[in-house]
FIKOL-408720 format. One record per residue: residue in one letter; x, y, z of N, C-alpha, C in turn. Coordinates in nm, 2 decimals. Layout:
+------+--------+--------+--------+--------+--------+--------+--------+--------+--------+
: rest :   n_xx :   n_yy :   n_zz :  ca_xx :  ca_yy :  ca_zz :   c_xx :   c_yy :   c_zz :
+------+--------+--------+--------+--------+--------+--------+--------+--------+--------+
:    a :      X :      Y :      Z :      X :      Y :      Z :      X :      Y :      Z :
...
+------+--------+--------+--------+--------+--------+--------+--------+--------+--------+
% end
This chain:
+------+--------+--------+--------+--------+--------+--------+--------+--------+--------+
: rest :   n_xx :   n_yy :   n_zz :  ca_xx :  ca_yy :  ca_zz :   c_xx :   c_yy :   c_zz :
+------+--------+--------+--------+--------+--------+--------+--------+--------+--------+
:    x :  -0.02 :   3.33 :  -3.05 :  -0.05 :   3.36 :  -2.91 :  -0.17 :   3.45 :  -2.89 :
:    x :  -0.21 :   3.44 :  -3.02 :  -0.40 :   3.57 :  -2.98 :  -0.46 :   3.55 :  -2.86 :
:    x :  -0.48 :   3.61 :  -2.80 :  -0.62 :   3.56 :  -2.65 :  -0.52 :   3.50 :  -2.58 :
:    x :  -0.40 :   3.44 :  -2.57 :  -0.37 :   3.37 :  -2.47 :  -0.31 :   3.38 :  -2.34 :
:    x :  -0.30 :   3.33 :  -2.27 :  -0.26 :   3.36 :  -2.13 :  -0.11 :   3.31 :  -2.08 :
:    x :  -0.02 :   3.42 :  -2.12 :   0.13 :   3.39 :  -2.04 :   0.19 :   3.44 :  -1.94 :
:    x :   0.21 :   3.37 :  -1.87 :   0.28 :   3.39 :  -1.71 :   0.46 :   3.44 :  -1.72 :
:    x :   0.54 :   3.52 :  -1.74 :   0.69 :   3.52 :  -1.75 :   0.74 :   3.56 :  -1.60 :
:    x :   0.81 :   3.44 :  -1.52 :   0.90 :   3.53 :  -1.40 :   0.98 :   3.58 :  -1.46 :
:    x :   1.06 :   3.65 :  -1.37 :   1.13 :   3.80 :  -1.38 :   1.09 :   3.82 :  -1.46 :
:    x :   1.01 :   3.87 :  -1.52 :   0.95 :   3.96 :  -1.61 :   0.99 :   4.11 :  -1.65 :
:    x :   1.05 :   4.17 :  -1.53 :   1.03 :   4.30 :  -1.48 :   1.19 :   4.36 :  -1.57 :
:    x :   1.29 :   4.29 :  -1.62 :   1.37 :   4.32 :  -1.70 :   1.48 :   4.18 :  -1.75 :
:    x :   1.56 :   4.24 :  -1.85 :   1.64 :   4.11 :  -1.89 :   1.57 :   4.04 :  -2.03 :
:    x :   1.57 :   3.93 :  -2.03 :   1.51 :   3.81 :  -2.11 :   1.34 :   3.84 :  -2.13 :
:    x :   1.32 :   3.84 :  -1.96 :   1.15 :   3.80 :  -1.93 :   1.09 :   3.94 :  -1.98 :
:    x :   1.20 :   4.05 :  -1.95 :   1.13 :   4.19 :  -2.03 :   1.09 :   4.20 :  -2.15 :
:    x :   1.21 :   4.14 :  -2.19 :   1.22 :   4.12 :  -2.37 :   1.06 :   4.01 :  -2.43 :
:    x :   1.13 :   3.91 :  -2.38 :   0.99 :   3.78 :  -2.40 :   0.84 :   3.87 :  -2.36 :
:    x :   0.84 :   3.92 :  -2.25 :   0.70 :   3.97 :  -2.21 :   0.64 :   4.06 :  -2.37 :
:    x :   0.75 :   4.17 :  -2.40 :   0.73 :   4.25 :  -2.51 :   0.66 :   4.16 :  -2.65 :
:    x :   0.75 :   4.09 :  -2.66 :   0.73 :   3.94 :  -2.76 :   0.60 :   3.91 :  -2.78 :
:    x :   0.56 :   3.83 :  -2.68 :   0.42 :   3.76 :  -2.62 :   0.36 :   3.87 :  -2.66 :
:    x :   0.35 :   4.01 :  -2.60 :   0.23 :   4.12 :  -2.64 :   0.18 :   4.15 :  -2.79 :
:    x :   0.30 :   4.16 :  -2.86 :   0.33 :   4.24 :  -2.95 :   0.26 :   4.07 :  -3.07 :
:    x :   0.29 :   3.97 :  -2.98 :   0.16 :   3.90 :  -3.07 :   0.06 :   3.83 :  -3.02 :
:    x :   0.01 :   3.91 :  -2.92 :  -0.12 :   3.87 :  -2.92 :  -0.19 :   3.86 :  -2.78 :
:    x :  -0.07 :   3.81 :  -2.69 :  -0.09 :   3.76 :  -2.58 :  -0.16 :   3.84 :  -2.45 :
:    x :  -0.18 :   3.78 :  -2.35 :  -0.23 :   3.86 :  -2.24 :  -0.11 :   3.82 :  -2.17 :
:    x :  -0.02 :   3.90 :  -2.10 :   0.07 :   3.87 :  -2.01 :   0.15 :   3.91 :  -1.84 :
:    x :   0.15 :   3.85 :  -1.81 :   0.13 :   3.86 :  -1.66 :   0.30 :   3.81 :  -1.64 :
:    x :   0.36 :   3.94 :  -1.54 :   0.53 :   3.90 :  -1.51 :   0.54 :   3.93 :  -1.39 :
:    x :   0.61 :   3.89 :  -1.33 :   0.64 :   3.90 :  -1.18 :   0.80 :   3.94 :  -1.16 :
:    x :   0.85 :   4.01 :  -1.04 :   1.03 :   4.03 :  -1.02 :   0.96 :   4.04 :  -0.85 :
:    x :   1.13 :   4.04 :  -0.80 :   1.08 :   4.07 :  -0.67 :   1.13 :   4.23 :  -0.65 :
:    x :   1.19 :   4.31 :  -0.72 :   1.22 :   4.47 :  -0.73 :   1.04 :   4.53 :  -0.74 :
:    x :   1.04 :   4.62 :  -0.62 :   0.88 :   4.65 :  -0.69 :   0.91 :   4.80 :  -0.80 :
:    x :   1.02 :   4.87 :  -0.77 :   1.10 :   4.95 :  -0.86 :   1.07 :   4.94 :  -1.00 :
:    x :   1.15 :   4.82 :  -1.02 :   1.21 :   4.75 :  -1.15 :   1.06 :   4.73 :  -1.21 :
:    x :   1.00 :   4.65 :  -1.14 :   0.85 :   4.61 :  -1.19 :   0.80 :   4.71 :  -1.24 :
:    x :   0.76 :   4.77 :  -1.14 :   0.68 :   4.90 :  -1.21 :   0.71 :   4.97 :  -1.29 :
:    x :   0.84 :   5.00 :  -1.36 :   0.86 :   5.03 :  -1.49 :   0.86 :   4.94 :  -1.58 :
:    x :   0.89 :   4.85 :  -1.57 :   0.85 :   4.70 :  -1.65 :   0.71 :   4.73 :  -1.71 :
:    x :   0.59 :   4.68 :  -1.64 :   0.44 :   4.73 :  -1.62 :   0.45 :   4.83 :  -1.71 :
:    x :   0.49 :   4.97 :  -1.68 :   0.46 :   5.05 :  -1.75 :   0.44 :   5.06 :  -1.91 :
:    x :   0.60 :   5.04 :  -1.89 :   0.62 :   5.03 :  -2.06 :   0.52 :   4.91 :  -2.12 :
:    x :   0.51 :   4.82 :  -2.06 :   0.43 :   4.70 :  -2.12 :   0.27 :   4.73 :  -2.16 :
:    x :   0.24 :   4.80 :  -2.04 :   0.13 :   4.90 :  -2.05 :   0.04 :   4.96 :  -2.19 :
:    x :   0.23 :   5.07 :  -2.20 :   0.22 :   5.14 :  -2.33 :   0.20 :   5.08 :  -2.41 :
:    x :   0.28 :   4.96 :  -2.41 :   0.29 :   4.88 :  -2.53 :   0.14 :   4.81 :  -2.61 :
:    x :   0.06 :   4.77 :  -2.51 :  -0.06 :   4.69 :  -2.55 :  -0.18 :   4.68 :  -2.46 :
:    x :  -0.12 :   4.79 :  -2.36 :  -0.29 :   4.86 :  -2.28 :  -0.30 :   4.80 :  -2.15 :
:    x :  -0.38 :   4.85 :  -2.09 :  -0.38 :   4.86 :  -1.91 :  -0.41 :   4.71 :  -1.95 :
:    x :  -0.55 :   4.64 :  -1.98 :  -0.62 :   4.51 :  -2.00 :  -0.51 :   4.38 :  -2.01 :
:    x :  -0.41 :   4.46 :  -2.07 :  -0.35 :   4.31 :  -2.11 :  -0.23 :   4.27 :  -2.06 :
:    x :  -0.18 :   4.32 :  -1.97 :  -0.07 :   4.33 :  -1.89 :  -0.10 :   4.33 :  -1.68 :
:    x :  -0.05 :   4.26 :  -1.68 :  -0.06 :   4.21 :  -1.52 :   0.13 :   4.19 :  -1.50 :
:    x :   0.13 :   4.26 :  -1.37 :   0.25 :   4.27 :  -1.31 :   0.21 :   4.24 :  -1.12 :
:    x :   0.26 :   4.14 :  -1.12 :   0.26 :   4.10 :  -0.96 :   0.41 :   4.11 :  -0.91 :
:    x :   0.48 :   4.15 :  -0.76 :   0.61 :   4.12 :  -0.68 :   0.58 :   3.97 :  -0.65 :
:    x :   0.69 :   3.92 :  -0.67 :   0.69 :   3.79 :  -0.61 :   0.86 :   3.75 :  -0.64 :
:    x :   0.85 :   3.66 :  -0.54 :   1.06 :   3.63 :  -0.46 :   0.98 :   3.47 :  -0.52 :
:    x :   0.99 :   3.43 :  -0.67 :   0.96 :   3.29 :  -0.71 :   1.04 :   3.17 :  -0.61 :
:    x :   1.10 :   3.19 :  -0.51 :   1.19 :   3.14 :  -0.43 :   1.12 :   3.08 :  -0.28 :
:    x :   1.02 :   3.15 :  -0.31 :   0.89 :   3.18 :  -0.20 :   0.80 :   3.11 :  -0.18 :
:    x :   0.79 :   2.97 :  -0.19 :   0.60 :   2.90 :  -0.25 :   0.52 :   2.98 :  -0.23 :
:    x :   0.47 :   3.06 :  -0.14 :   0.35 :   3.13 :  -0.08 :   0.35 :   3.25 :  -0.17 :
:    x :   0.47 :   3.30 :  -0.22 :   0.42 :   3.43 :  -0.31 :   0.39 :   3.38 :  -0.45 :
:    x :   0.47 :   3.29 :  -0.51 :   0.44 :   3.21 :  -0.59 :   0.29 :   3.17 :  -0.61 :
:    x :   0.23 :   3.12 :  -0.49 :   0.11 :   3.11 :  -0.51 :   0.00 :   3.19 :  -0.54 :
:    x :   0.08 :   3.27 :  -0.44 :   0.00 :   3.49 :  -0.48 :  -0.03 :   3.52 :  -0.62 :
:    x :   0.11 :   3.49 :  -0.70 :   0.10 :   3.53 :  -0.82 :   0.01 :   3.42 :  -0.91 :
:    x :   0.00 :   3.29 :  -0.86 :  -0.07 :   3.19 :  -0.95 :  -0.23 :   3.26 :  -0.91 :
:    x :  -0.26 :   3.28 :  -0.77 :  -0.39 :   3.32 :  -0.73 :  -0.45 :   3.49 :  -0.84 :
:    x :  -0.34 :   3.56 :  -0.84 :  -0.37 :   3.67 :  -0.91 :  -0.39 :   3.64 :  -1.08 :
:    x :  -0.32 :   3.58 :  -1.08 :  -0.36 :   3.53 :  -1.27 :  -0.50 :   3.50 :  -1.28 :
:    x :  -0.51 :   3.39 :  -1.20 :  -0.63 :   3.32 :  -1.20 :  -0.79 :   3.42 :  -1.18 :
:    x :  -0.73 :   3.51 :  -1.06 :  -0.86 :   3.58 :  -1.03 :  -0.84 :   3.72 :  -1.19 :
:    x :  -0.73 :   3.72 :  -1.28 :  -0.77 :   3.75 :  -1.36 :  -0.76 :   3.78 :  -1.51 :
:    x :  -0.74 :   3.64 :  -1.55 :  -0.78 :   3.56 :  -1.66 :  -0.85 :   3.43 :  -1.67 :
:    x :  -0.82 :   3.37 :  -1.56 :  -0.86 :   3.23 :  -1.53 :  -0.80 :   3.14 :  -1.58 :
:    x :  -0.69 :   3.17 :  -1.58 :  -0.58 :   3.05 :  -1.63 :  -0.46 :   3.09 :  -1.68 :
:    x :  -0.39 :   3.00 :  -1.74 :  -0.28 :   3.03 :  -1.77 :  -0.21 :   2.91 :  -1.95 :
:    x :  -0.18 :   2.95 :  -2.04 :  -0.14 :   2.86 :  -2.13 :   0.00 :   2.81 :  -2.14 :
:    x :   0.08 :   2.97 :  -2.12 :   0.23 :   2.93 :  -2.13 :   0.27 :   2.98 :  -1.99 :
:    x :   0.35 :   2.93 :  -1.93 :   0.46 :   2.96 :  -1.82 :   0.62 :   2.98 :  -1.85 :
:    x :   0.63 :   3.14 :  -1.83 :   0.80 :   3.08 :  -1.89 :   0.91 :   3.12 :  -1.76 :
:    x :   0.96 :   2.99 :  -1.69 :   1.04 :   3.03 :  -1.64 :   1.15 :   3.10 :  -1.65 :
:    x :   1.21 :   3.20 :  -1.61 :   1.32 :   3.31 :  -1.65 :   1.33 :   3.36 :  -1.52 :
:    x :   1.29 :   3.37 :  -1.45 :   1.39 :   3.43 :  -1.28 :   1.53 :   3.33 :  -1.27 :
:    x :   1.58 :   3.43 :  -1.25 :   1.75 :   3.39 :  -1.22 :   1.83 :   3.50 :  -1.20 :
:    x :   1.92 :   3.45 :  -1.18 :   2.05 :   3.59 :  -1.21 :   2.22 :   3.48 :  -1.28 :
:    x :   2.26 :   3.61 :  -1.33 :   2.40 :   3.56 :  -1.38 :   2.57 :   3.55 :  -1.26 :
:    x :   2.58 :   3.48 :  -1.22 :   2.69 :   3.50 :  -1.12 :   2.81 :   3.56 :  -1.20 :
:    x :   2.86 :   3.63 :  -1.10 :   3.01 :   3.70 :  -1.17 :   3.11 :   3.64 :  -1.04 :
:    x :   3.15 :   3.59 :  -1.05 :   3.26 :   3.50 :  -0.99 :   3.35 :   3.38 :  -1.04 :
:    x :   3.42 :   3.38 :  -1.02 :   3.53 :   3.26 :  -1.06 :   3.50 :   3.10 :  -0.96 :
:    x :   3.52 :   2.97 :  -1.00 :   3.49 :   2.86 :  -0.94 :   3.54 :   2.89 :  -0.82 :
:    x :   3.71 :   2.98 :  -0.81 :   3.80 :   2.94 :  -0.69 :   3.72 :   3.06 :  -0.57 :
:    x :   3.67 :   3.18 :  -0.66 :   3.62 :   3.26 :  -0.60 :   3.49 :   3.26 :  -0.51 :
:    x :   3.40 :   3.11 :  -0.56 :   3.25 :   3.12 :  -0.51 :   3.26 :   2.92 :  -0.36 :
:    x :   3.19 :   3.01 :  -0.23 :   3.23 :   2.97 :  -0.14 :   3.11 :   2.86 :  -0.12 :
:    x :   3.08 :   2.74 :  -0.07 :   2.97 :   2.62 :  -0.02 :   2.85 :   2.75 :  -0.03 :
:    x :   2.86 :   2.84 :   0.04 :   2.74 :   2.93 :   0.05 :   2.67 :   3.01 :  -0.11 :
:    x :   2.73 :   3.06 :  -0.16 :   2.76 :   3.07 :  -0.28 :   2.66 :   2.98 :  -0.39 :
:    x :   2.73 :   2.88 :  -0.38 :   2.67 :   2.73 :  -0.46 :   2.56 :   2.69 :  -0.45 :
:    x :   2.56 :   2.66 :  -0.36 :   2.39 :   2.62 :  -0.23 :   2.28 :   2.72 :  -0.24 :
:    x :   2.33 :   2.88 :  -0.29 :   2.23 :   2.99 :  -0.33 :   2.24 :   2.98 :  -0.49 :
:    x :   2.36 :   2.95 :  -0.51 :   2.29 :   2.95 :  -0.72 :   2.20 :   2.84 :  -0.72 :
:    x :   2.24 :   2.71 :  -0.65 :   2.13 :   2.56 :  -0.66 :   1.99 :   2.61 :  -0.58 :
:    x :   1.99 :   2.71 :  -0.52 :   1.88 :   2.73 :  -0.47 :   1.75 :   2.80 :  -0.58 :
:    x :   1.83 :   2.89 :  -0.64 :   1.78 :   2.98 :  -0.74 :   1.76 :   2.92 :  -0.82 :
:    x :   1.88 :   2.82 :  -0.88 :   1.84 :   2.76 :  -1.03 :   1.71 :   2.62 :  -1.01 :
:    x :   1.71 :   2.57 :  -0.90 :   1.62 :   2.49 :  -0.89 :   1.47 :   2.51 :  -0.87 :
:    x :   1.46 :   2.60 :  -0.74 :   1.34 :   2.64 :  -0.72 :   1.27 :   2.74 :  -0.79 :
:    x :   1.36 :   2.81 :  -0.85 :   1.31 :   2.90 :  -1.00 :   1.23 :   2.89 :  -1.04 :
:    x :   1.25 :   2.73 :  -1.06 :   1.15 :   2.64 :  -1.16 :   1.04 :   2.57 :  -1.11 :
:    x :   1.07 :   2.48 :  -0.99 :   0.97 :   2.44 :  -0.94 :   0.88 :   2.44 :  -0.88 :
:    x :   0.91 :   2.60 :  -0.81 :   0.76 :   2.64 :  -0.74 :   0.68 :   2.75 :  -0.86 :
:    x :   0.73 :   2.77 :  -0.95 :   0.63 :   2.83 :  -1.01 :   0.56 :   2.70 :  -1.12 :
:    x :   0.62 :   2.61 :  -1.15 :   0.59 :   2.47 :  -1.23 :   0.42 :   2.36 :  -1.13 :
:    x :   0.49 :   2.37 :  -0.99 :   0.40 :   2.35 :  -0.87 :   0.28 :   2.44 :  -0.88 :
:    x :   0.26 :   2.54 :  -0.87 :   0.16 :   2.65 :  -0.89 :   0.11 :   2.67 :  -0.98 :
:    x :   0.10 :   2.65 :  -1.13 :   0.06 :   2.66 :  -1.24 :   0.03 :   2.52 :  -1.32 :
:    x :   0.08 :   2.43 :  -1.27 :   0.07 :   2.26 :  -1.31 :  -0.06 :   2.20 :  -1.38 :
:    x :  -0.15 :   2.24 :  -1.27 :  -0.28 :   2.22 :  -1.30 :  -0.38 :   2.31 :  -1.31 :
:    x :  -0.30 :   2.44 :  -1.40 :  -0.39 :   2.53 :  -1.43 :  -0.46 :   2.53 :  -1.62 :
:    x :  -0.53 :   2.54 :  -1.69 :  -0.61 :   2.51 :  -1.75 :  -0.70 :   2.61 :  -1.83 :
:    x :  -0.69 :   2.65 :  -1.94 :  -0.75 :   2.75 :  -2.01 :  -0.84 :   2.69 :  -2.13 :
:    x :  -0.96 :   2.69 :  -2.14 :  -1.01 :   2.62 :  -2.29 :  -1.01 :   2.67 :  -2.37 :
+------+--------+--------+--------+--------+--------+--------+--------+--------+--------+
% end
């Protein structure tokens, strides 16, 4: 991953924290987004420490969003100029039982679990690094 350019949603802790650390620690330039501006910014930080102001990019973005989504594709771009890996990871874990979770419920995990993916996949599709 030397030089290269990764995008991780939620980034800001969890998986994408972890992964983000990953990616740095070989090589990468990496760029993570949450929608907590809290959470992020200690996210950022430590990532910071980890491998230097230059190589770390932290944007807010609600991947749920197309328009912020796009924010965060516009911010990569204006600074790396692209992107090689994209790793989807925004989500969350439900704690509820089948009997327990209501039409509303469902229709927000399907919301989460689908668009998760596809507006940051939409936004980065035809992005391009040589």
């Amino acid at each position: 991953m030397n030089d290269r350019v990764a995008v991780v949603t939620g980034g800001s802790s969890g998986i994408g924290l972890a992964t983000a650390r990953e990616l740095l620690r070989n090589g990468a330039y990496v760029a993570i987004c949450g929608r907590d501006a809290n959470r992020l910014a200690h996210a950022h930080a430590e990532l910071v420490g980890l491998a230097g102001a230059g190589r770390v990019l932290a944007v807010q973005c609600d991947v749920l969003e197309s328009g912020q989504v796009q924010a965060l594709h516009d911010a990569v771009m204006a600074w790396r100029g692209g992107c090689h890996l994209l790793v989807n990871n925004a989500g969350q874990g439900r704690v509820s039982t089948f009997a327990d979770t209501d039409d509303a419920g469902w229709r927000e995990e399907l919301d989460l679990k689908f668009f998760s993916q596809i507006n940051p996949i939409r936004a980065f599709r035809k992005t391009h690094v040589p």
